[in-house]
N, C-alpha and C positions, 0 to 999 in steps of 0.2 A: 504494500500500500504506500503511496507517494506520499508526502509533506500535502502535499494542494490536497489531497484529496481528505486532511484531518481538517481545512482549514474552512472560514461561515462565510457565504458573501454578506449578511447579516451583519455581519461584524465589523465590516469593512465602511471606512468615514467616505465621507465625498473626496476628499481629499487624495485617499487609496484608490479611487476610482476615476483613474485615469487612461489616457491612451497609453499604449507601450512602444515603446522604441523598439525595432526590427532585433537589436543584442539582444533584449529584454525574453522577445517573443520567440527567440530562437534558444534559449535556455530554459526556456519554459515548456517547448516544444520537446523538450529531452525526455521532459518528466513524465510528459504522457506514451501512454502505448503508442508505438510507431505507427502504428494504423492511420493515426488521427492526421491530418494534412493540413501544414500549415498553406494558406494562399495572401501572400502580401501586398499585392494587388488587391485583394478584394479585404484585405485585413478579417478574415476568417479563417478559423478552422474546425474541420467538418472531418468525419467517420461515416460509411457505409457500411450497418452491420446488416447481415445475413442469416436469416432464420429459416428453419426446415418448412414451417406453415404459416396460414396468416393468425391464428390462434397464438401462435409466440413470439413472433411479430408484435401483437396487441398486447400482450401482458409484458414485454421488455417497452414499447411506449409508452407505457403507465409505468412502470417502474423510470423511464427518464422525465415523464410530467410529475409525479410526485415528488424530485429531486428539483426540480424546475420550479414548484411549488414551493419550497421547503427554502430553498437558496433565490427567490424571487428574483431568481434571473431565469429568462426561458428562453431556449436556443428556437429555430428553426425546425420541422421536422417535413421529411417527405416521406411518406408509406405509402408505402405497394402488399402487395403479397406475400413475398417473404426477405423485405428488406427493410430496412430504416435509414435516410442519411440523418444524420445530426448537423446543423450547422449553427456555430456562436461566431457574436460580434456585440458589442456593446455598443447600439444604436445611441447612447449620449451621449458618447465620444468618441461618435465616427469610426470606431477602430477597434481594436483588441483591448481589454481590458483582465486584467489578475483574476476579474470573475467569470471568465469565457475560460480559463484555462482548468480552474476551482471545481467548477460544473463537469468540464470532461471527466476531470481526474474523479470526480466523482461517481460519474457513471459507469466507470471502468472497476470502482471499488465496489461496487451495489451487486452487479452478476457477470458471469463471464458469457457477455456477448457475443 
């Protein structure tokens, strides 16, 4: 289990909630499962996870909305059948923020996707 993934976006001031610098987001990007893909162009990054049905499909989105919920930050989702993308960005400040990364690493520690 990662540091990010012990840590609250709750807990975090306005202040802590800023845009990251490309070093920032690239050593951030370490900490999560390599799956996850940094785009800094589009200052997100996003996961396509893969499920056998759409039944677990449905029950691994709810387990990422409940986290979404919990940490009142909530990424992006596209569902199909048996997939999920996840995509974060911190629409406040434009870019990536410590709670886009917080969130992955969270959902990597909840089940194994």
């Amino acid at each position: 289990m990662s540091q990010l993934s012990l840590q609250q976006c709750n807990n975090l001031s306005t202040e802590d909630t800023v845009v990251l610098k490309q070093e920032e987001t690239d050593v951030l990007s370490l900490q999560l499962d390599p799956q996850w893909q940094l785009d800094t162009d589009e200052q997100t990054i996003s996961h396509t996870f893969s499920f056998n049905d759409y039944c677990q499909t449905i029950a691994s989105v709810n387990v990422i909305a409940q986290i979404a919920h919990q940490q009142e930050h909530h990424p992006d989702l596209l569902v199909s059948y048996n997939r999920c993308t996840v995509t974060y960005s911190t629409h406040s400040v434009s870019g990536l923020s410590i709670k886009d990364f917080i969130c992955a690493a969270k959902i990597n520690a909840a089940q194994d996707l």
